[in-house]
ROSE-830227 format. One record per residue (C-alpha): residue number from 1; residue in three letters; x, y, z. Coordinates in Angstrom, 2 decimals. Each point is the difference from the previous one (the first is absolute). Layout:
BEGIN
+-----+------+---------+---------+---------+
: seq : type :       x :       y :       z :
+-----+------+---------+---------+---------+
: NUM :  ALA :       X :       Y :       Z :
...
+-----+------+---------+---------+---------+
END
This chain:
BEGIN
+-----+------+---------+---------+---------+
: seq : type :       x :       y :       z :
+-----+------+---------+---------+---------+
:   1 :  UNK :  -27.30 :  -28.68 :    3.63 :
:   2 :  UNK :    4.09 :   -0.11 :    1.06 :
:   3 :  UNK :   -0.12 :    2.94 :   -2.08 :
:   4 :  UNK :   -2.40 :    2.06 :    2.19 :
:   5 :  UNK :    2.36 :    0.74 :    2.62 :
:   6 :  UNK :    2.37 :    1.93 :   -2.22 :
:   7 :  UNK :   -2.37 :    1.84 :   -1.75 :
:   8 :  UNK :   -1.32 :    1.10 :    3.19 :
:   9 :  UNK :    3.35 :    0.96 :    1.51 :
:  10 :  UNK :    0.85 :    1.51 :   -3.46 :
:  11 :  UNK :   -3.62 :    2.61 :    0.23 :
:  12 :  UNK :    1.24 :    0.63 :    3.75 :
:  13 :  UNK :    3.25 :    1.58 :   -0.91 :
:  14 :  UNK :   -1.56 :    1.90 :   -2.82 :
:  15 :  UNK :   -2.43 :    1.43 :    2.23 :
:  16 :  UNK :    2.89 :    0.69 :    2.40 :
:  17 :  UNK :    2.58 :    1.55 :   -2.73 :
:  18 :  UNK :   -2.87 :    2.30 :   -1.09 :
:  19 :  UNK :   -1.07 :    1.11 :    3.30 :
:  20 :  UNK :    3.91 :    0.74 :    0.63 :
:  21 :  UNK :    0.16 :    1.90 :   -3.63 :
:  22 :  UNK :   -3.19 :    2.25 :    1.28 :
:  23 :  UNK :    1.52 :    0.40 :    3.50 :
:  24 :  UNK :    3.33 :    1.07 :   -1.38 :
:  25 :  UNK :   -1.42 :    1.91 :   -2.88 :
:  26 :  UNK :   -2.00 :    2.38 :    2.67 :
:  27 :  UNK :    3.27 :    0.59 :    2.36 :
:  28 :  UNK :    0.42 :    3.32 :   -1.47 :
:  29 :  UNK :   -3.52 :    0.97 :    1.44 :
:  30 :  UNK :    0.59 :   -1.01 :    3.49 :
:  31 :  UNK :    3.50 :   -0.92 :    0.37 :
:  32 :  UNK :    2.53 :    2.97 :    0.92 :
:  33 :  UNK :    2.52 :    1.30 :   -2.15 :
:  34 :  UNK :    2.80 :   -1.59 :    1.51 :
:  35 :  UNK :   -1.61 :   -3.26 :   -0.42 :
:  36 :  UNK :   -1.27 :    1.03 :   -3.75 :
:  37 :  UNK :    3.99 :    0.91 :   -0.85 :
:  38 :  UNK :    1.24 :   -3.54 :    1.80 :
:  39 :  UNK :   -2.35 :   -2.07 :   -1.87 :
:  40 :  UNK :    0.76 :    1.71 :   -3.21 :
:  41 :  UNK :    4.06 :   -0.93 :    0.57 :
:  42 :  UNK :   -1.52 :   -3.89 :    0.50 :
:  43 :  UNK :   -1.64 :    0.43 :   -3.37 :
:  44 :  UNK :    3.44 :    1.27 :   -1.77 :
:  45 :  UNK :    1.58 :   -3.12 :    1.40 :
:  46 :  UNK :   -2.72 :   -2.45 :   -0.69 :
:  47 :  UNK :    0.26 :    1.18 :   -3.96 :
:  48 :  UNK :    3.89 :    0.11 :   -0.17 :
:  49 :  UNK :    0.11 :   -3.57 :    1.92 :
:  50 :  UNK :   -2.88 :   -1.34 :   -1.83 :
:  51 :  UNK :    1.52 :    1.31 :   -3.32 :
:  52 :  UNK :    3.65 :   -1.39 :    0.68 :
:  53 :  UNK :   -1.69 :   -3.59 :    0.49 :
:  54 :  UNK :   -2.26 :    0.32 :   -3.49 :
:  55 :  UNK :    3.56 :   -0.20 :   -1.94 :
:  56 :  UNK :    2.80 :   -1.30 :    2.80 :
:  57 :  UNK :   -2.76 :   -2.50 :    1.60 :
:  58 :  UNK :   -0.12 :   -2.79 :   -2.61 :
:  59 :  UNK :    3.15 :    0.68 :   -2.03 :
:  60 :  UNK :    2.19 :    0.51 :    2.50 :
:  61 :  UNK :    1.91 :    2.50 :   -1.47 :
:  62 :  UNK :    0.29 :    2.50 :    3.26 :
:  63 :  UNK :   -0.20 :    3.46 :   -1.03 :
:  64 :  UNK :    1.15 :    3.02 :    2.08 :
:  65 :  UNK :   -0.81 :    2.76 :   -2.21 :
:  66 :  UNK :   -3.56 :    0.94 :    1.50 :
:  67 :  UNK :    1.65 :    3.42 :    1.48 :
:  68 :  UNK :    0.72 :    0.61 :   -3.47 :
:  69 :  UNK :   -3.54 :   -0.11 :   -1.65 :
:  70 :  UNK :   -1.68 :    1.02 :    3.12 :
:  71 :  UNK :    2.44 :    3.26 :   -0.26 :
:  72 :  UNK :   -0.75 :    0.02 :   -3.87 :
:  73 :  UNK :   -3.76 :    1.03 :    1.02 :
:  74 :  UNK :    0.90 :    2.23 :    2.79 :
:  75 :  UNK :    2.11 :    1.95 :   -2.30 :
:  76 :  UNK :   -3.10 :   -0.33 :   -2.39 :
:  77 :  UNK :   -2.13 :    2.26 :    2.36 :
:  78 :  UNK :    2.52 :    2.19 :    0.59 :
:  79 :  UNK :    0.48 :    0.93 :   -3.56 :
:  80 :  UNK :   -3.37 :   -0.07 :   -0.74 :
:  81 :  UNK :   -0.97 :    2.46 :    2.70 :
:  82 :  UNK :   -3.60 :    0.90 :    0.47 :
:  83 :  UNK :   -1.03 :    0.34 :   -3.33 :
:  84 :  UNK :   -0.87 :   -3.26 :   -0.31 :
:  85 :  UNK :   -2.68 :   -2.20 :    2.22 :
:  86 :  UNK :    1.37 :   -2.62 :    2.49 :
:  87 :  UNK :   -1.64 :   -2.75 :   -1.98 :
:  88 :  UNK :    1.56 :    1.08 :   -3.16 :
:  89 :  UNK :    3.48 :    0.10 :    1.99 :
:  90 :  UNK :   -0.24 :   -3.28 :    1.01 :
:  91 :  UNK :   -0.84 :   -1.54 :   -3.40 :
:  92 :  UNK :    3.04 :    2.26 :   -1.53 :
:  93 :  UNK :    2.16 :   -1.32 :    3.22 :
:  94 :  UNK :   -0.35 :   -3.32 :   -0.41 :
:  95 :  UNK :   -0.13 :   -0.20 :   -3.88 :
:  96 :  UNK :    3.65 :    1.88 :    0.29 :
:  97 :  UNK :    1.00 :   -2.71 :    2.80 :
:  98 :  UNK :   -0.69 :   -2.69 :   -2.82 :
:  99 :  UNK :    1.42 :    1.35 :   -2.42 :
: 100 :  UNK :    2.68 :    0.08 :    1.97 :
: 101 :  UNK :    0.01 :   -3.55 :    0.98 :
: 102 :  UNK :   -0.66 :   -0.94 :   -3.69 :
: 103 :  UNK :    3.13 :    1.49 :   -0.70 :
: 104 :  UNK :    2.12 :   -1.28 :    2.73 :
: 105 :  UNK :   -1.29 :   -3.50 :   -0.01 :
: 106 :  UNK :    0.79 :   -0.30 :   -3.91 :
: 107 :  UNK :    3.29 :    0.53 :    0.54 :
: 108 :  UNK :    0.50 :   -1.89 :    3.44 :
: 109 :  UNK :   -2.60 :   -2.77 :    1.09 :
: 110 :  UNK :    2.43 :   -2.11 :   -2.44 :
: 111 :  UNK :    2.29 :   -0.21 :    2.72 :
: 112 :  UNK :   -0.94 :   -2.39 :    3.27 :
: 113 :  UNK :    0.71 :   -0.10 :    3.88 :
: 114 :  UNK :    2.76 :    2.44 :    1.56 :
: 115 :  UNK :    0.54 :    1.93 :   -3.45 :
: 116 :  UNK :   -3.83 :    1.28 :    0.09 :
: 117 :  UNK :   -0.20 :    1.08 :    3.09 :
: 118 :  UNK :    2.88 :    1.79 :   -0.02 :
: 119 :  UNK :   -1.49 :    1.78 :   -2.70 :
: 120 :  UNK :   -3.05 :    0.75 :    0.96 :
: 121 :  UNK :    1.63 :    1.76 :    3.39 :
: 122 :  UNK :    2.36 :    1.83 :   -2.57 :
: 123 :  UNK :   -3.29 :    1.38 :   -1.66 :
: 124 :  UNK :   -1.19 :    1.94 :    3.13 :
: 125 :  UNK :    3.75 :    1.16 :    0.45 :
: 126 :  UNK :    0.13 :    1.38 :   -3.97 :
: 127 :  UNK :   -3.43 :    1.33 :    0.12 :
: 128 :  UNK :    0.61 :    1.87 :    3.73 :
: 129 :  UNK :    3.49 :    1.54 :   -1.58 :
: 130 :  UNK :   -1.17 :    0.46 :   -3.63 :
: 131 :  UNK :   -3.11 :    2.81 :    1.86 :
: 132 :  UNK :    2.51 :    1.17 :    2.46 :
: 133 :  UNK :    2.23 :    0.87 :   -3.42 :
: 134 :  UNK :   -2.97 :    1.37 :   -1.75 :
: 135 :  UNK :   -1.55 :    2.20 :    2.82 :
: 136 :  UNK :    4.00 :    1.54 :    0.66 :
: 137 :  UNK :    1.42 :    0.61 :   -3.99 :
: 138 :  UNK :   -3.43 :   -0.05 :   -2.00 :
: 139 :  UNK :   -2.98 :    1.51 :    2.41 :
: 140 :  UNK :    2.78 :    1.98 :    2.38 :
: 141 :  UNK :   -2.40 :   -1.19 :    2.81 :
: 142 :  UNK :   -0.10 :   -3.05 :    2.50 :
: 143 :  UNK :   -3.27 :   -1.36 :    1.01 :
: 144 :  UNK :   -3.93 :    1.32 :   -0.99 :
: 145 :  UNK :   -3.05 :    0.94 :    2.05 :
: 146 :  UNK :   -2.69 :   -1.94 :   -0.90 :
: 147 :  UNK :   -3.99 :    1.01 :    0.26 :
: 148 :  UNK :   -1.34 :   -1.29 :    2.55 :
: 149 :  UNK :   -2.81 :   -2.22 :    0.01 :
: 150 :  UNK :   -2.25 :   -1.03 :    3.34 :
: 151 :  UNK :    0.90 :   -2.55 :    2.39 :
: 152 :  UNK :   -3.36 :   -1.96 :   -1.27 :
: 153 :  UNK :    0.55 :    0.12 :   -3.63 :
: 154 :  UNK :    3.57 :   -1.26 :    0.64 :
: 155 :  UNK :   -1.90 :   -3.26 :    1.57 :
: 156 :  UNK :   -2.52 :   -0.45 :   -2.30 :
: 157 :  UNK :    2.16 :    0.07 :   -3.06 :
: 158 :  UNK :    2.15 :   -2.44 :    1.93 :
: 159 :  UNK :   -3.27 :   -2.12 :    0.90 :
: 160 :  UNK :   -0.87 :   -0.02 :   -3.67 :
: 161 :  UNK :    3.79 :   -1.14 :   -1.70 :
: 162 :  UNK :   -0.37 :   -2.73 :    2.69 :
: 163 :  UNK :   -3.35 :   -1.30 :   -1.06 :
: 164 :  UNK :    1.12 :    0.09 :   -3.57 :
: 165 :  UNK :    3.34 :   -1.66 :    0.65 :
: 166 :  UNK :   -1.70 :   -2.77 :    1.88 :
: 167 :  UNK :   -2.40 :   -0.69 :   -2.81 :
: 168 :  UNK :    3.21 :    0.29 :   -2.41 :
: 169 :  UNK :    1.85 :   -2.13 :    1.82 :
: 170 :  UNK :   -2.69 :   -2.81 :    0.64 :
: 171 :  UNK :   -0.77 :    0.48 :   -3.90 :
: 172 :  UNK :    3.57 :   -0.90 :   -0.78 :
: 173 :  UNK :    0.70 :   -3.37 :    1.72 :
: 174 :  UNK :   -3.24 :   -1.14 :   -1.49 :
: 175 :  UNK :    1.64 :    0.96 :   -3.77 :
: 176 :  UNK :    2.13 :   -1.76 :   -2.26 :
: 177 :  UNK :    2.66 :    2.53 :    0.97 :
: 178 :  UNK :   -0.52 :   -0.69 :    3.90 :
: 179 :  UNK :    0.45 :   -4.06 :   -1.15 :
: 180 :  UNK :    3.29 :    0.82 :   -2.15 :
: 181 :  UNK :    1.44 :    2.42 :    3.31 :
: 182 :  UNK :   -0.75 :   -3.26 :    1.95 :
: 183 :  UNK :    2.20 :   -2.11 :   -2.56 :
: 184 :  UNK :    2.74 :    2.81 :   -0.08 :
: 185 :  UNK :    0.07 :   -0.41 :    3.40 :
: 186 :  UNK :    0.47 :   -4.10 :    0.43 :
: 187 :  UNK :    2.41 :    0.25 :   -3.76 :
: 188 :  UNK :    0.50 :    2.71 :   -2.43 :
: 189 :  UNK :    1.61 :   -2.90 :   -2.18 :
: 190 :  UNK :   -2.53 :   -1.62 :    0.08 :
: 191 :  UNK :   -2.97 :    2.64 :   -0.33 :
: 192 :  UNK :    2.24 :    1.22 :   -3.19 :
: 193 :  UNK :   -0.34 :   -3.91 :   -1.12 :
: 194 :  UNK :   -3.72 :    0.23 :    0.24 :
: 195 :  UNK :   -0.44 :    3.17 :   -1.92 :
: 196 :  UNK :    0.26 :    2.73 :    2.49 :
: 197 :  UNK :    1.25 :    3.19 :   -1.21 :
: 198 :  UNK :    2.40 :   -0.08 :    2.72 :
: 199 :  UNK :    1.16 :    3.81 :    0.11 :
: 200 :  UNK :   -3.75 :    1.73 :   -1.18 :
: 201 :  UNK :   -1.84 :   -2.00 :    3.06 :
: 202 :  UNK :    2.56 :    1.19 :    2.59 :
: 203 :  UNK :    0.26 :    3.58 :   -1.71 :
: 204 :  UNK :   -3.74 :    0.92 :   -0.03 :
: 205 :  UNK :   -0.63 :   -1.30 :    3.27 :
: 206 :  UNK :    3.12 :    1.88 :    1.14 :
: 207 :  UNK :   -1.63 :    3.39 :   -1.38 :
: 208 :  UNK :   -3.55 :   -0.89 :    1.26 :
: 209 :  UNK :    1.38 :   -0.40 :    3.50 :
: 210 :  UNK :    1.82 :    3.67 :   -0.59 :
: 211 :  UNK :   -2.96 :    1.54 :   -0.89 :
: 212 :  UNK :   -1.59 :   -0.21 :    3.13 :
: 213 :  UNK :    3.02 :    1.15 :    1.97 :
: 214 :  UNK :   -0.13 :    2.83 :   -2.22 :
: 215 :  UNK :   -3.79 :    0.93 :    0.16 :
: 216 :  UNK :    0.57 :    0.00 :    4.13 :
: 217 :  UNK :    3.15 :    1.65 :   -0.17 :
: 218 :  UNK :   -1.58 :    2.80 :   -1.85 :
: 219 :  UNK :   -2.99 :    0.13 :    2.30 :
: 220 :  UNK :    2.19 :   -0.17 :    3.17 :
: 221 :  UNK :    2.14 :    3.16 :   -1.66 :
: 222 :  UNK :   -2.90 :    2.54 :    1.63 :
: 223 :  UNK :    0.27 :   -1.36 :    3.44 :
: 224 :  UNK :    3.28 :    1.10 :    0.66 :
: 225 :  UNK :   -0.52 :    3.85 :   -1.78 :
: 226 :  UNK :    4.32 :    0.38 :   -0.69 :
: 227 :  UNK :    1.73 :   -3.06 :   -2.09 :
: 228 :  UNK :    3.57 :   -0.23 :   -0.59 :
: 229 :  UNK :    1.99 :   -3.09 :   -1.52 :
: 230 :  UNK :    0.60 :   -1.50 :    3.04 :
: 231 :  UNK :   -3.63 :    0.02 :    1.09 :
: 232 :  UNK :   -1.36 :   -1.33 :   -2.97 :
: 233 :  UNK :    3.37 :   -2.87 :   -0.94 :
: 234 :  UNK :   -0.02 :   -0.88 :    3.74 :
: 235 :  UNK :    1.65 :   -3.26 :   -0.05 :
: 236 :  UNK :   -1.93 :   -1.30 :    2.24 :
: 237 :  UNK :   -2.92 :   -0.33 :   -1.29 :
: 238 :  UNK :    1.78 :   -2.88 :   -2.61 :
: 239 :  UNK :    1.30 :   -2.10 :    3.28 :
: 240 :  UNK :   -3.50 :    0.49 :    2.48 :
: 241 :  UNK :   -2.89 :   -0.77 :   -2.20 :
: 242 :  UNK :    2.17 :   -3.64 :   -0.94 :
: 243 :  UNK :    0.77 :   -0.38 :    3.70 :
: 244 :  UNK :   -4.04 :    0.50 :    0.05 :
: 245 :  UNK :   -0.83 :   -2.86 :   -2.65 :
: 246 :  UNK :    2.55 :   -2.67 :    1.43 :
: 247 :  UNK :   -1.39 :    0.99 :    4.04 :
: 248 :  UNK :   -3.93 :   -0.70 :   -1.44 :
: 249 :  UNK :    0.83 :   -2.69 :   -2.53 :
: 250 :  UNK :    0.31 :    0.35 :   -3.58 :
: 251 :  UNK :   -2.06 :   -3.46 :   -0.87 :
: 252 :  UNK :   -3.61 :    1.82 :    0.60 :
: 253 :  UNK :   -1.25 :    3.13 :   -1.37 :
: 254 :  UNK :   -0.68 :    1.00 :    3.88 :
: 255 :  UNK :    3.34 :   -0.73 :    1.54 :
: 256 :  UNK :    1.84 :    3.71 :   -1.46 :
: 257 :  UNK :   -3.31 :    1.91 :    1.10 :
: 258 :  UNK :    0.45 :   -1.61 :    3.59 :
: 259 :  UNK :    3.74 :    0.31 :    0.02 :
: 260 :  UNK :    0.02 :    3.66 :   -0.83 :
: 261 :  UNK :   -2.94 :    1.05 :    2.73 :
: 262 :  UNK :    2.15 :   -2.07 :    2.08 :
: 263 :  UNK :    3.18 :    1.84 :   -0.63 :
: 264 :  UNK :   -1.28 :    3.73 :   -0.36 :
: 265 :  UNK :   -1.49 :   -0.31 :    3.43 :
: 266 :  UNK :    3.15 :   -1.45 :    1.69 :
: 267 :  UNK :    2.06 :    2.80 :   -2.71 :
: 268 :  UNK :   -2.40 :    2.78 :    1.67 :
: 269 :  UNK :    0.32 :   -1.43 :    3.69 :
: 270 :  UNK :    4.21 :   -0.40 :   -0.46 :
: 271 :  UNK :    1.10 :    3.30 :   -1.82 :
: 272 :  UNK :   -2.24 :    1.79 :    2.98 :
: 273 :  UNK :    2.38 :   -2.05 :    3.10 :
: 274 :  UNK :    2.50 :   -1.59 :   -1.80 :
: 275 :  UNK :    0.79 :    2.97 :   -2.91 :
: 276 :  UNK :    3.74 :   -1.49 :   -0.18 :
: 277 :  UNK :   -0.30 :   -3.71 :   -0.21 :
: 278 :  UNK :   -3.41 :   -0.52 :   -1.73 :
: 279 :  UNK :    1.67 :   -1.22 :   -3.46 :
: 280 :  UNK :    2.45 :   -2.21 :    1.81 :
: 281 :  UNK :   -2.74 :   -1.57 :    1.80 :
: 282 :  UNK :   -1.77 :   -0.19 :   -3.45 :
: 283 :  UNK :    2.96 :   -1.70 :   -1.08 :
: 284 :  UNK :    0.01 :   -2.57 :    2.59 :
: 285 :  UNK :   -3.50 :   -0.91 :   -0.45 :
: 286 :  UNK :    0.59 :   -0.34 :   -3.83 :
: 287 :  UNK :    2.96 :   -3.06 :    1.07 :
: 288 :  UNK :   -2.05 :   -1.59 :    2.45 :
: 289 :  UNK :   -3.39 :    0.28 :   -2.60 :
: 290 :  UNK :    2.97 :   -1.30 :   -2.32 :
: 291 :  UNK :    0.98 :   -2.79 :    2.23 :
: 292 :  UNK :   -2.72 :   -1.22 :    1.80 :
: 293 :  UNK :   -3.46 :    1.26 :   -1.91 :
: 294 :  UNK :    1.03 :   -0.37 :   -3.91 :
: 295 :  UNK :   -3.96 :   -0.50 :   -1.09 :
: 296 :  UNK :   -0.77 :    3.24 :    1.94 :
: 297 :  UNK :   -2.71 :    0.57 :    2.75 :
: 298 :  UNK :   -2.30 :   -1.44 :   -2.46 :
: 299 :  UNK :    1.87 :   -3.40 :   -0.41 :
: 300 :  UNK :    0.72 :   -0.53 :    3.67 :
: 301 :  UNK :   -3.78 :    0.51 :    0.97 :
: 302 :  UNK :   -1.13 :   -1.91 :   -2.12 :
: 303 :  UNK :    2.82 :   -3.18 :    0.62 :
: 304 :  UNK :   -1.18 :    0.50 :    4.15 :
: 305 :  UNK :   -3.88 :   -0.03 :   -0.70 :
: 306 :  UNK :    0.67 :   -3.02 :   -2.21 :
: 307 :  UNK :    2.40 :   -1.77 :    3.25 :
: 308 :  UNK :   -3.59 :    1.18 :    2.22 :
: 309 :  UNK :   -1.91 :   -1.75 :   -2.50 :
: 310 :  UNK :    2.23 :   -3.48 :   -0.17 :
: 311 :  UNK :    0.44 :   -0.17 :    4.11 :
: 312 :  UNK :   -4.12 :    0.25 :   -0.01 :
: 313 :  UNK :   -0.15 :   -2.52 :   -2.59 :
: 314 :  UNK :    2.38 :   -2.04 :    1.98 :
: 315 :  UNK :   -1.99 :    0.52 :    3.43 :
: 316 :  UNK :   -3.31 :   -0.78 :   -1.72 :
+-----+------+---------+---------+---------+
END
């Protein structure tokens, strides 16, 4: 019977998460389109911060080259052009975003700490100045008009890489692989001593997470009708969805998804007052989530409820 309780709380929260899925999967038909386009930048976040913490959550390893896959599938669309369905541009997006990542984590998720991330970073730098080089000498143009698409489809092809990515992502740290990014995590030395193919793990996890910053990168590409290399490399968008993860808490598949509705909401209600100072308050909210919350929004919840819980205990 101790079991009851759980399983009860466990069909409440179902009931509520799909209630909230049907709610927020009918906002197009009564929400306005101001509120349709805001929710739709929440869902870009949630995948690029949800997809950051698939790989960087349990290795470690912290990656800043999501501006450069998420630009990989904007640039998809934009070569594409309309000749091609949305759905079919996503797939293409994120299948060239790991590819990519395959490629680029080969050659560098051998090397650890400082060395990685400085990579990574210098990944969105090559890839923003590599386009800017091709659209001058090759193409003789810079920048590309892209079909666009409406404000709806925009959110429900957003909607729909979130649902999958969630049911990815919940697959994976049930798997063998999710167990050996655990290890990798606590000792590559000695995951490699147990058998873990140390590099393979790390790379195809690396390229999984790219794909889906691809796929919404290439979706996003028709919101914004005119992308250029600084649009679609903006650096940015490596540095906010991690700030995201670390803010909501990387140790529960929830924390990114909170930390990034969090964050685009204060992002929307800063650059609107503050349009100057938003990133260096960003910044100073990353060294005190640094300093004082290191589990996240998730962790610190959950270490208050469980002080509630003992003082109760202790009063009872």
């Amino acid at each position: 019977m101790a079991g009851v309780p759980d399983m009860t709380r466990k069909l409440y929260v179902t009931i509520l998460l799909v209630f909230a899925l049907v709610l927020l999967a009918a906002l197009p038909l009564y929400g306005s389109a101001y509120l349709v386009i805001f929710v739709s930048r929440i869902f870009m976040y949630v995948i690029l911060a949800v997809s950051w913490t698939m790989f960087s959550g349990p290795t470690g390893n912290i990656s800043l080259a999501a501006a450069a896959f998420f630009g990989a599938g904007v640039y998809t669309t934009a070569v594409s052009g309309p000749s091609l369905p949305l759905v079919a541009v996503a797939v293409i997006g994120g299948l060239v975003s790991f590819f990519l990542a395959f490629v680029v984590g080969a050659l560098t998720l051998r090397l650890k700490g400082i060395y990685f991330v400085m990579f990574t970073f210098g990944l969105v730098e090559l890839m923003l100045n590599f386009i800017l080089w091709w659209e001058v000498n090759i193409t003789g143009t810079t920048g590309r008009v892209v079909a666009s698409v409406s404000n709806a489809t925009v959110f429900y092809f957003l909607l729909s890489i979130i649902l999958i990515l969630c049911l990815v992502d919940s697959l994976l740290r049930r798997s063998p692989y999710g167990l050996a990014l655990r290890a990798l995590g606590t000792s590559e030395e000695a995951a490699a001593h147990l058998g873990v193919n140390v590099t393979a793990v790390k790379v195809m996890v690396f390229a999984l997470s790219a794909f889906f910053m691809g796929a919404a990168g290439a979706v996003m590409a028709p919101r914004w009708t005119y992308i250029d290399h600084k649009i679609a490399f903006n650096p940015n968008l490596s540095f906010v969805p991690v700030l995201m993860a670390i803010f909501g808490g990387i140790s529960k598949p929830y924390g990114p998804i909170i930390g990034a509705t969090i964050f685009t909401c204060m992002e929307e209600f800063l650059i609107t007052r503050l349009p100057y100072h938003y990133m260096l308050i960003f910044g100073v909210i990353m060294v005190f989530s640094i300093l004082y919350l290191p589990g996240g929004l998730v962790d610190f919840v959950q270490r208050v409820r469980a002080q509630l819980l003992e003082r109760k205990h202790a009063d009872s």
